[in-house]
C-alpha positions in Angstrom: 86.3 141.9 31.8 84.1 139.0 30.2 84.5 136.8 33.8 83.5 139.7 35.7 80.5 140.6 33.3 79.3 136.9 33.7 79.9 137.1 37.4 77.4 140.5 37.4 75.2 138.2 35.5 75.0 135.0 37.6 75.1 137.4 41.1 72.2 139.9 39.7 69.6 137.0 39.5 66.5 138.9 38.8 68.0 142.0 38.7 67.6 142.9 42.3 70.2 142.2 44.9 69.1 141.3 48.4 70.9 142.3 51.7 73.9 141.0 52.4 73.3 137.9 55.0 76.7 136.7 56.4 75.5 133.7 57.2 75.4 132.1 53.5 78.9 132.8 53.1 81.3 130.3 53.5 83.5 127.7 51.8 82.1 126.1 48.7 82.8 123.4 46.2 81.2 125.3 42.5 80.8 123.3 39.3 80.0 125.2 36.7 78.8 123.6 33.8 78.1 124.6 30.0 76.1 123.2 27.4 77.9 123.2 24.2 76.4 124.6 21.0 73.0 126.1 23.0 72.3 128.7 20.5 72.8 127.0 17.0 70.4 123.7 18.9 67.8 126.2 19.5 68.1 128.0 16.4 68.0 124.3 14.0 65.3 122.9 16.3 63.6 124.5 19.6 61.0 122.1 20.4 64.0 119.3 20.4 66.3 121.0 22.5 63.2 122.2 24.9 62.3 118.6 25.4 66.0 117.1 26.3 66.6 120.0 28.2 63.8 119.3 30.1 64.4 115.5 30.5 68.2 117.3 31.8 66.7 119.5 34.0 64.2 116.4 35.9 67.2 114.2 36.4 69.6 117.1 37.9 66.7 117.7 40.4 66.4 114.1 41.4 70.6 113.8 41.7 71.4 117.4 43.6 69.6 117.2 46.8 68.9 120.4 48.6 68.5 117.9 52.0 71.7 116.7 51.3 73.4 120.4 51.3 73.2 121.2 47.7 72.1 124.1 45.9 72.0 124.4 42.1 70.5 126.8 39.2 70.0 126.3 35.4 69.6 129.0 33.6 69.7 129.2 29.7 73.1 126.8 28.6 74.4 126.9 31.7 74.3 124.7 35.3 75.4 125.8 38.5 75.9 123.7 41.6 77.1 124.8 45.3 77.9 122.4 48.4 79.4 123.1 51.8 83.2 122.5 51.3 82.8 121.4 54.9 80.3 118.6 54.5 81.3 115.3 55.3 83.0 113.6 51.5 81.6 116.9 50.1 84.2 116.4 47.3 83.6 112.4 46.4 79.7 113.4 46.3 80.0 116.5 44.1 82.0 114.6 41.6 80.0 111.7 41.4 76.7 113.7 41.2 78.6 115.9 38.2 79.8 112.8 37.0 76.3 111.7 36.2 75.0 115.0 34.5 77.4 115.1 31.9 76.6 110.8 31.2 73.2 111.7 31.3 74.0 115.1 29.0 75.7 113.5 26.5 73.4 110.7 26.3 70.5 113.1 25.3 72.8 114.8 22.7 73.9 117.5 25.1 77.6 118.4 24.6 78.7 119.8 28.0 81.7 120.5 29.9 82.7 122.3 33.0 85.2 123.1 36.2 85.2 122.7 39.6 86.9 125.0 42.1 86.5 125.8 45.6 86.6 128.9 47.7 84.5 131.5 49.5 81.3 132.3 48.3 78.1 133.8 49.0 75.0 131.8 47.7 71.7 133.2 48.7 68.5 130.9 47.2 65.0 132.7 47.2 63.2 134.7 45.0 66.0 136.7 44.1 68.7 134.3 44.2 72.4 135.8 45.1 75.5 134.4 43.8 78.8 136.1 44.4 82.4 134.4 45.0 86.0 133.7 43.4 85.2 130.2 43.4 82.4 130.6 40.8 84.8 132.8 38.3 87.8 130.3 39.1 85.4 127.2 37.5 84.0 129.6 34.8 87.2 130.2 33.6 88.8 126.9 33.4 85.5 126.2 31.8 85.5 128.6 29.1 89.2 128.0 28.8 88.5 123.7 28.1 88.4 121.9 24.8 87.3 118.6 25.0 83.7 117.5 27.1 83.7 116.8 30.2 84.9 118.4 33.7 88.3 119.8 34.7 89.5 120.3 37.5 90.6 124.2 39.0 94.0 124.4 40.8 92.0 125.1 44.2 90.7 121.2 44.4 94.0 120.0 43.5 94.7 118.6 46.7 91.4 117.4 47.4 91.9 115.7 43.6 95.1 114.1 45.0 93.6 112.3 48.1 90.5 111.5 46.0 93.0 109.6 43.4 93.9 107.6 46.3 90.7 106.0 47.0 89.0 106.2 43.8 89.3 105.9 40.2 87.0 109.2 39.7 89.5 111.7 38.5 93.0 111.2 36.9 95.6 113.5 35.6 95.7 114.1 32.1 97.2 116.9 29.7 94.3 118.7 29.0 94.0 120.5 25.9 92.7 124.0 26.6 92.3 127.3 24.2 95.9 128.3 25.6 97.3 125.1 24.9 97.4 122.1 26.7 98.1 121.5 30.4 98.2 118.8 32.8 95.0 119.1 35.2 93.1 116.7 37.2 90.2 115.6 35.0 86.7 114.0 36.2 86.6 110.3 34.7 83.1 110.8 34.1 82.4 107.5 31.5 84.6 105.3 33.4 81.5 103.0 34.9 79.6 102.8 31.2 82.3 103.3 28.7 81.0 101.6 25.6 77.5 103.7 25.5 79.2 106.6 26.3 81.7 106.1 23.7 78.4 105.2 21.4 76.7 108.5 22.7 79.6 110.7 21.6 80.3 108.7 18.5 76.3 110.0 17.3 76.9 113.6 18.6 80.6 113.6 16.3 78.1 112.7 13.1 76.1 115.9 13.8 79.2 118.5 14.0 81.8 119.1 11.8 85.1 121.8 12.1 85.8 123.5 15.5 83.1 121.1 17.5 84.4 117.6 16.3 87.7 118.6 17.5 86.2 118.8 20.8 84.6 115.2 20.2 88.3 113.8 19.2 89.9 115.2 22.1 87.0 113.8 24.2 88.0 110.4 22.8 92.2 111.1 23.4 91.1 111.1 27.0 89.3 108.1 27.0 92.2 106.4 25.6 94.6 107.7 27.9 92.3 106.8 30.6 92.5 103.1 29.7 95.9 102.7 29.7 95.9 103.6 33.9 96.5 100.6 35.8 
């Protein structure tokens, strides 16, 4: 009930849902992303959070091209990107353009993680934007379901994970610890290129929190030291 009240949320837009146009239905790549600890941030220190946010919110527009096929929305915590699962590397691009919003996240402070998943889905961008798809509950899901930062990957981009593994050092399998318990999922190796400052930047988040969101820190860190013991 609580995935399909946050699907009515992110389809209703501004309340008002416009006719159904076939034609921005199709196959998608989602990432949905979620910015850890929103409310207690804003609460401790608005003008802060306001300002990093908005540093987020310039570079996501300068990394997720609409020319290029993409399509994204912030609202409140939470970031939302689409792409054509049928563009050309669709998959390679998405991850490396997620990979450097959560760097850039955690650098300012921002805690985030998030999912990927891929599916049909109907994305309708205008004055009353239109969201509505499996895809974008799929990634919600996993992400609501993840304990550690950074981005997991949904059992529909498996094999797309596995070819990617092949050429690239972007994603890697890894027993990821979720609220369930922990699982092995693909996982996107998003401080691989600038380990030590990301390690640093996560190192200064772990001194603000303490109890449930410095587990999340530690099992951040489990990854990273799983990570460099691949060949």
């Amino acid at each position: 009930m609580e995935e399909l009240e946050k699907s009515k949320e992110i389809s209703s837009g501004s309340g008002l849902i416009p006719q159904f146009n076939p034609q921005i239905k199709e196959d998608r790549l989602v990432a949905f992303l979620d910015i850890m600890g929103f409310k207690d941030m804003v609460a401790r220190n608005f003008s802060t959070i306001e300002g990093k946010l908005s540093d987020l919110a310039t570079f996501i527009s300068q990394k997720i091209r609409e020319d290029e096929g993409y399509q994204y929305l912030i609202f409140s915590d939470s970031i939302i990107i689409y792409v054509s699962a049928n563009k050309e590397n669709a998959f390679h691009s998405l991850l490396e353009k997620v990979g450097g919003i959560v760097e850039k996240s955690i650098s300012l402070g921002l805690p985030i993680k998030g999912a990927i998943a891929k599916g049909e889905c109907t994305v309708c961008m205008g004055i009353k934007p239109f969201f509505f798809g499996q895809p974008i509950i799929d990634a919600y899901t996993l992400e609501e379901s993840v304990v550690l930062y950074g981005v997991v990957l949904h059992n529909t981009v498996e094999e797309l994970a596995e070819k990617e593994l092949v050429k690239s050092k972007l994603v890697f399998d890894y027993k990821v610890p979720l609220k369930g318990g922990a699982s092995k999922h693909y996982i996107l190796s998003w401080f691989a290129v600038n380990m030590e400052d990301n390690v640093e930047n996560l190192n200064t988040i772990r001194k603000t929190v303490s109890d449930s969101p410095r587990r999340y820190i530690d099992n951040t860190m489990d990854s990273i030291d799983f990570y460099k013991t691949l060949k």
